[in-house]
Structure formats: C-alpha cells, structure tokens
BAVO-347742 format. One record per residue (C-alpha): residue in three letters; residue number from 1; x negated, y negated, z. Coordinates in steps of 0.2 Angstrom, whole numbers, plus 2048, in hexadecimal, padded with zeros to 3 digits. Layout:
% BAVO-347742
<atom r="ALA" k="NUM" xx="X" yy="Y" zz="Z"/>
...
% end
This chain:
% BAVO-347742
<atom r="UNK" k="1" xx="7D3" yy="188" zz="E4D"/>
<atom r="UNK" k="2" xx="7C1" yy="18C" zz="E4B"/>
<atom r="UNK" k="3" xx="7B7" yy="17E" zz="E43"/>
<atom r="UNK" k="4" xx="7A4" yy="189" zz="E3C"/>
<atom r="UNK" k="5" xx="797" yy="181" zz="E30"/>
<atom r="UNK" k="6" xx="7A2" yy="185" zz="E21"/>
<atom r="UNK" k="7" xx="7B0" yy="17A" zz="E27"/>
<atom r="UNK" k="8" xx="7A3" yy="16C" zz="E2A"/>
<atom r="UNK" k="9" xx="799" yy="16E" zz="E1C"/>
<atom r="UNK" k="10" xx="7AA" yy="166" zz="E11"/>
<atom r="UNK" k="11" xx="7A9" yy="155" zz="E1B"/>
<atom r="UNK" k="12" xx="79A" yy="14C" zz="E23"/>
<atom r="UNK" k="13" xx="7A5" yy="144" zz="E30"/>
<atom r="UNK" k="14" xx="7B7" yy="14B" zz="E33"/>
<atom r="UNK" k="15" xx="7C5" yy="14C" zz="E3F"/>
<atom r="UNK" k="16" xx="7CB" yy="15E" zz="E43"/>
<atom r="UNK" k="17" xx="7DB" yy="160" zz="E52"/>
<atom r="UNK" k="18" xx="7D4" yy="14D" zz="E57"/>
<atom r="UNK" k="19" xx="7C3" yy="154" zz="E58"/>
<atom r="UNK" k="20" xx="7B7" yy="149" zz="E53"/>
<atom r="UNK" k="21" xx="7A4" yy="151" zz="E4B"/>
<atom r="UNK" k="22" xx="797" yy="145" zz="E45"/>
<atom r="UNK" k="23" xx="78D" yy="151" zz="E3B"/>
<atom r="UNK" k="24" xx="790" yy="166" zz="E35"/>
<atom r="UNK" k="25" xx="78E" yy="171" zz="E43"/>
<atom r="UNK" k="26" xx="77F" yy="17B" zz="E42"/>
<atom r="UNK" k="27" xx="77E" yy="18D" zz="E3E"/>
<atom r="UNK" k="28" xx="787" yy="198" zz="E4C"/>
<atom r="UNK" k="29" xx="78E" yy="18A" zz="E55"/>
<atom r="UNK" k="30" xx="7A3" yy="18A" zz="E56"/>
<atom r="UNK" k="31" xx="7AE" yy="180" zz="E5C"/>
<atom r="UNK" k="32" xx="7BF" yy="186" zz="E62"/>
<atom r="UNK" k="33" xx="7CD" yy="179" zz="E63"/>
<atom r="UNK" k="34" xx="7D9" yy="17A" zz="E72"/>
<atom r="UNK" k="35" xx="7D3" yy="18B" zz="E77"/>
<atom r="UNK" k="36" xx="7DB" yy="18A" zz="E88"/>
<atom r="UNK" k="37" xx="7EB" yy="184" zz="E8A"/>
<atom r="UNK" k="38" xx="7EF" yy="175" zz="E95"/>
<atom r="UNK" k="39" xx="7F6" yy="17E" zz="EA2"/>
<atom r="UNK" k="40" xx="7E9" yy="189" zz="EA5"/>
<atom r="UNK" k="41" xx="7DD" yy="17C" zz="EA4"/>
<atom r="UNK" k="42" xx="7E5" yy="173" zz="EB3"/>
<atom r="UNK" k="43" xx="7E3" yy="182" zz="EBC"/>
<atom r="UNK" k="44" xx="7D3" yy="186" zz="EB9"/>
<atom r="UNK" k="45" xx="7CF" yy="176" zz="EBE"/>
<atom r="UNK" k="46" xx="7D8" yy="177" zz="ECE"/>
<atom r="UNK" k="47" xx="7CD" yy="187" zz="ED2"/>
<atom r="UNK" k="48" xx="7BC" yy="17F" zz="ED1"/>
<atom r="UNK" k="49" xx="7B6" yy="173" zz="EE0"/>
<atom r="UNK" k="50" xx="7B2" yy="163" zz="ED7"/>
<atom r="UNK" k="51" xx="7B5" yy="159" zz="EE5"/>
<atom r="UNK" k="52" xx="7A1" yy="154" zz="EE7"/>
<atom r="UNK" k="53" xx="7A2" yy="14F" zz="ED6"/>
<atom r="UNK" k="54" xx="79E" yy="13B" zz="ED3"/>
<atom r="UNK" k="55" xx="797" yy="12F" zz="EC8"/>
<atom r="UNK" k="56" xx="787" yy="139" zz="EC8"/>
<atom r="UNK" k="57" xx="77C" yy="138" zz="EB6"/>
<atom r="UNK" k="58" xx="77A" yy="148" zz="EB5"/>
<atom r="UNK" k="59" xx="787" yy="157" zz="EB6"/>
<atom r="UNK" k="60" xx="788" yy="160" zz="EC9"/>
<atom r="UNK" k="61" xx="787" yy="172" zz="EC9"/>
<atom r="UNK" k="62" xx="797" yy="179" zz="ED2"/>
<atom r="UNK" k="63" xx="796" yy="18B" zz="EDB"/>
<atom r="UNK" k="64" xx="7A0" yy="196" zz="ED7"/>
<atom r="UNK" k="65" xx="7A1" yy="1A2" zz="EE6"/>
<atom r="UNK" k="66" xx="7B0" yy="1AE" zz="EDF"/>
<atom r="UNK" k="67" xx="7A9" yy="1AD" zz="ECF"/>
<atom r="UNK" k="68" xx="7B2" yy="1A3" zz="EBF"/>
<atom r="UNK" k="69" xx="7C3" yy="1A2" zz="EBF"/>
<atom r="UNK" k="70" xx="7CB" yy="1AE" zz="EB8"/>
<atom r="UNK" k="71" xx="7D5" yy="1A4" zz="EAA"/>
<atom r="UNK" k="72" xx="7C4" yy="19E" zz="EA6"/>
<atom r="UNK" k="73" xx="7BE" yy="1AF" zz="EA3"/>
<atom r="UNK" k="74" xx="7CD" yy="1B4" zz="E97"/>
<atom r="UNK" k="75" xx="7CA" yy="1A1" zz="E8E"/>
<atom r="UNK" k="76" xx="7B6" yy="1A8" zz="E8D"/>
<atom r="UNK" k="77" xx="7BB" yy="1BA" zz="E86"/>
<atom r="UNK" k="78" xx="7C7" yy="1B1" zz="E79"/>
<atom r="UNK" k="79" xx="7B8" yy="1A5" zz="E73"/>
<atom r="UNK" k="80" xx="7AF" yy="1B4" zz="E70"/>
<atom r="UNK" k="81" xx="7B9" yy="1BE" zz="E68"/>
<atom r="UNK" k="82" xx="7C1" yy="1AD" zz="E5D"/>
<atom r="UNK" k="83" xx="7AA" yy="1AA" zz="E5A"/>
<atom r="UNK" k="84" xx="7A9" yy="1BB" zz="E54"/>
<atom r="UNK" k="85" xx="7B3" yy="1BA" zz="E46"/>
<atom r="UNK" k="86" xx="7A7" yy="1AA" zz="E3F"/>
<atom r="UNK" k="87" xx="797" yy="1B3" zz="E43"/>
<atom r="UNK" k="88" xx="798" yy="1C3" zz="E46"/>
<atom r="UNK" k="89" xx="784" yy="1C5" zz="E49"/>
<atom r="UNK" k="90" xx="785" yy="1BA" zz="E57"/>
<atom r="UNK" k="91" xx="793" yy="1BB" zz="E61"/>
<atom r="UNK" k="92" xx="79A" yy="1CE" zz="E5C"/>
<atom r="UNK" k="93" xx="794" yy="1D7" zz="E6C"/>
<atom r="UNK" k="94" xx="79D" yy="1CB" zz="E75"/>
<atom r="UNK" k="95" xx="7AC" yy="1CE" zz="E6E"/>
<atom r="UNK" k="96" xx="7B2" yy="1DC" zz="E78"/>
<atom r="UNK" k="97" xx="7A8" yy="1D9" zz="E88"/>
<atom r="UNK" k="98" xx="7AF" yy="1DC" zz="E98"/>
<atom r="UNK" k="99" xx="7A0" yy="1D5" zz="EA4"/>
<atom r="UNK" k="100" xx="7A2" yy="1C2" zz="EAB"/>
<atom r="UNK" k="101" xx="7A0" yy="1B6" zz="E9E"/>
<atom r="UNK" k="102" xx="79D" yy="1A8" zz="EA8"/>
<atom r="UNK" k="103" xx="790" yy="1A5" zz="EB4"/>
<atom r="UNK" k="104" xx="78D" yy="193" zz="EB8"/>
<atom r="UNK" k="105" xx="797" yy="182" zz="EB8"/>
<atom r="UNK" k="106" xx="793" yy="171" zz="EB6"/>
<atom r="UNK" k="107" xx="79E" yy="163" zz="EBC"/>
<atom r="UNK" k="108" xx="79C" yy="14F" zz="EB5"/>
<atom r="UNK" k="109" xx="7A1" yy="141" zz="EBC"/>
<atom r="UNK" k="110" xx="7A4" yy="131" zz="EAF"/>
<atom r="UNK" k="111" xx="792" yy="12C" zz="EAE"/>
<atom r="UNK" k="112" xx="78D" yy="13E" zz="EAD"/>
<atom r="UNK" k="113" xx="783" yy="144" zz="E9C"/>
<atom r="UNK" k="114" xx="777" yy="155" zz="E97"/>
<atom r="UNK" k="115" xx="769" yy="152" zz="E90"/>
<atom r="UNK" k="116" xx="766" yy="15C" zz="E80"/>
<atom r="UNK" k="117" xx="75D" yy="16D" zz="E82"/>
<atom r="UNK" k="118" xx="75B" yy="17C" zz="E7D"/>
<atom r="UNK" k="119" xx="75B" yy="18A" zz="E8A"/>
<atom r="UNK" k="120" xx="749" yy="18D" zz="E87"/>
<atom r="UNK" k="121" xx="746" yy="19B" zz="E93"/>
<atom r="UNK" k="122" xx="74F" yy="1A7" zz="E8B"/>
<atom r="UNK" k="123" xx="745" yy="1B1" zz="E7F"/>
<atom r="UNK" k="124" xx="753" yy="1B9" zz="E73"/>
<atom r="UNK" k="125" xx="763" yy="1B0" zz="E6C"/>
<atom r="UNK" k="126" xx="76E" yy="1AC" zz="E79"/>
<atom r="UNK" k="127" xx="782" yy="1A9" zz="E76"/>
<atom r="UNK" k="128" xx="78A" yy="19F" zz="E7E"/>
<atom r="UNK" k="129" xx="799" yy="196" zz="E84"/>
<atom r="UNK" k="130" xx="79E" yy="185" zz="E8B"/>
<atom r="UNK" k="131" xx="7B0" yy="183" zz="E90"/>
<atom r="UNK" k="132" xx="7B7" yy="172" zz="E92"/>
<atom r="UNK" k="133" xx="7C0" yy="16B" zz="E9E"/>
<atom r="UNK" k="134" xx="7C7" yy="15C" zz="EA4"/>
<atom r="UNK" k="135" xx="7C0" yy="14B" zz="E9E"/>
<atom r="UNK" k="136" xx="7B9" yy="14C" zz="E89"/>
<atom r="UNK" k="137" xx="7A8" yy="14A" zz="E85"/>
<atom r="UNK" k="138" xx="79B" yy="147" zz="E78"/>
<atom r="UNK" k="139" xx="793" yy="158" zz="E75"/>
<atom r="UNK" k="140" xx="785" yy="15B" zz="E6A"/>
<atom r="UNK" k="141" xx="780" yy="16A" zz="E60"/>
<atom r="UNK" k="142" xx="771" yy="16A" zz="E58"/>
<atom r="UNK" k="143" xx="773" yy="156" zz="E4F"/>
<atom r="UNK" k="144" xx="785" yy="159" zz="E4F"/>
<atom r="UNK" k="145" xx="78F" yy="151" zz="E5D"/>
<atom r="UNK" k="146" xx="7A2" yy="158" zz="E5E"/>
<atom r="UNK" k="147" xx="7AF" yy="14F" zz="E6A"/>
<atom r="UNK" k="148" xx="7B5" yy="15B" zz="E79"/>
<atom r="UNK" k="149" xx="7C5" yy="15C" zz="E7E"/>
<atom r="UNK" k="150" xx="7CD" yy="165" zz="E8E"/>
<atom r="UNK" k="151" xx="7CF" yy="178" zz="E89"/>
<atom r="UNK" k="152" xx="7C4" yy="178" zz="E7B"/>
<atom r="UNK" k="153" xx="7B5" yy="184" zz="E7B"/>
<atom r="UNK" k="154" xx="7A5" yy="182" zz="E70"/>
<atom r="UNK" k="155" xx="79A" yy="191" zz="E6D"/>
<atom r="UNK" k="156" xx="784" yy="191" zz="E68"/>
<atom r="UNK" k="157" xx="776" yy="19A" zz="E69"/>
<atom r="UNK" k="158" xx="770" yy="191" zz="E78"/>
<atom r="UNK" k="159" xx="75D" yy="199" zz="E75"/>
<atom r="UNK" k="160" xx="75D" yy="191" zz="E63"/>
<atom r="UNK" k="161" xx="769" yy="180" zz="E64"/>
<atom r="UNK" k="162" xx="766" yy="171" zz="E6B"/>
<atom r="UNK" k="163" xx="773" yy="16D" zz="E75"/>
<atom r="UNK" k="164" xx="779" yy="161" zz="E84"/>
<atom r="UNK" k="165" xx="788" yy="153" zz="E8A"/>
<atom r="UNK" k="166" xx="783" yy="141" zz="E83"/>
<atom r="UNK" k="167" xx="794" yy="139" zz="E8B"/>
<atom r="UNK" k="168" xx="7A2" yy="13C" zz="E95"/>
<atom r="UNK" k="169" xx="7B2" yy="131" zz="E8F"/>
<atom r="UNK" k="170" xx="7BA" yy="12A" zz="E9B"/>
<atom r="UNK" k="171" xx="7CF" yy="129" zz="E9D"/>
<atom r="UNK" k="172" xx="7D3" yy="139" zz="E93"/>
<atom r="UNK" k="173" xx="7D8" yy="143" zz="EA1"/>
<atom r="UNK" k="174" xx="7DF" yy="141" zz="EB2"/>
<atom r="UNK" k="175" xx="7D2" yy="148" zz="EBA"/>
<atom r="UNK" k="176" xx="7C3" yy="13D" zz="EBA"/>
<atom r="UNK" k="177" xx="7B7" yy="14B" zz="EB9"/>
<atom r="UNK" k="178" xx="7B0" yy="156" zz="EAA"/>
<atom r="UNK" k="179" xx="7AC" yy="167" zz="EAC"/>
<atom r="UNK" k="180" xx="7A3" yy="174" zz="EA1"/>
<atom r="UNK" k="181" xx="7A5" yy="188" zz="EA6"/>
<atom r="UNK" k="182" xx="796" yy="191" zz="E9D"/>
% end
C-alpha cells in the first residue's frame, strides 16, 4: 500500500500494515509497505557482506563491488514506478528508468542510528530511495517518524527532507543487522 500526506493527513497518529507514523508524512515523501517480499529480502540480504557489521553507533558503508543486487534493483524500479503514481512531479522520470538505482548501502548494527540530514550537496531535488532490510527501524521524515519493516521502501526528496535512522529495534528479525539499499 502506498501511505502519501493525504492518507496521513486523516489521523495524527495511525497504524497502517503494523506501521507505525508519529506525525503526516511531508510532501513527496511515500512509504510503501511490504514492497519486497520475504523471500527476496533474504536473498538480498544473503548477497551483501554484512559480516563487519557490529554494534557500531553509526551505520557502516558496505561495498558493493558487483553493484546492488539485482532483486534490489527490480524492488527500487517498483518504488519508483508505485512513487509516481503519488507525485508524479517528483518521481515520474524515474518511473521507466533503466540505469542503476542504487548506489550505496549502509549496514546497522543494534546501537546503530543516522543522524537527521539533508543531502545538502546536492543543488536540485534529489529522489530518492531507501530499501529496508533486515532488523526495523525508527525513520524520520521531515518531523514524522515511520517504523521500518523488512522489505518496506520509503521514498524523499533527499535535497529538500530531513531525513535519518533514530533507532534500530532490536528482536524483529533474525539477522541482528539493519540495512538500507539507497
């Protein structure tokens, strides 16, 4: 399901799908539910070389030496294409790219955060991406902050919103590890 400002705009607080959001989600941001199925979630974590990851503060790059995986890539043209059809301004170009989506992930270990930020280097708006998985988290939007479960995605204009990891919760998945494909 795709959760926009209108949907949040009903209810201050709300449960959606067992996703929790503290406050409406600010303009351009969406938040897709179970965007990548369990399965494939397990595999794309399988790919990635988390192994270093530990109970760090702060999330730990992880290279990606052949690239994303490529489940990743299909979740991240799906978020686009699913974004589109909520804001059309922002994320319609994307909707029918072929390029890689994804160029960086961040692993988190228990203790690990983000601190909010806006991607300030970037002069233009910026769409963007975050594909969870593993372990939930805390994410914050703007002053929103949406619970993150395994194969959910969020989509922002990373120029514009501040955005970041305030917690990992820990026990929500079998891998003690959080990561976020951007």
């Amino acid at each position: 399901s795709i959760e926009n400002d209108a949907h949040h705009a009903q209810s201050h607080a709300r449960m959606t799908n067992n996703h929790e959001t503290t406050a409406p989600l600010p303009p351009g941001v969406v938040h897709l539910t179970n965007l990548v199925p369990e399965a494939d979630a397990h595999a794309i974590l399988a790919a990635l070389d988390i192994s270093d990851v530990s109970a760090t503060t702060e999330g730990v790059r992880v290279p990606l030496p052949n690239g994303p995986p490529p489940l990743a890539l299909a979740a991240a043209r799906s978020a686009f294409k699913k974004a589109a059809a909520a804001d059309a301004a922002l994320y319609g170009e994307l909707a029918d790219i072929n390029t890689p989506l994804l160029a960086q992930c961040v692993a988190y270990g228990i203790k690990g955060s983000m601190a909010p930020h806006v991607d300030a280097s970037v002069t233009r708006s910026k769409p963007l991406v975050v594909l969870s998985f593993g372990l939930d988290c805390v994410f914050r939007a703007g002053a929103a902050k949406l619970r993150l479960r395994s194969g959910d995605a969020v989509l922002l204009d990373a120029a514009t919103t501040l955005h970041g990891v305030d917690a990992i919760i820990a026990g929500t998945a079998a891998q003690n590890v959080r990561v976020s494909l951007m």
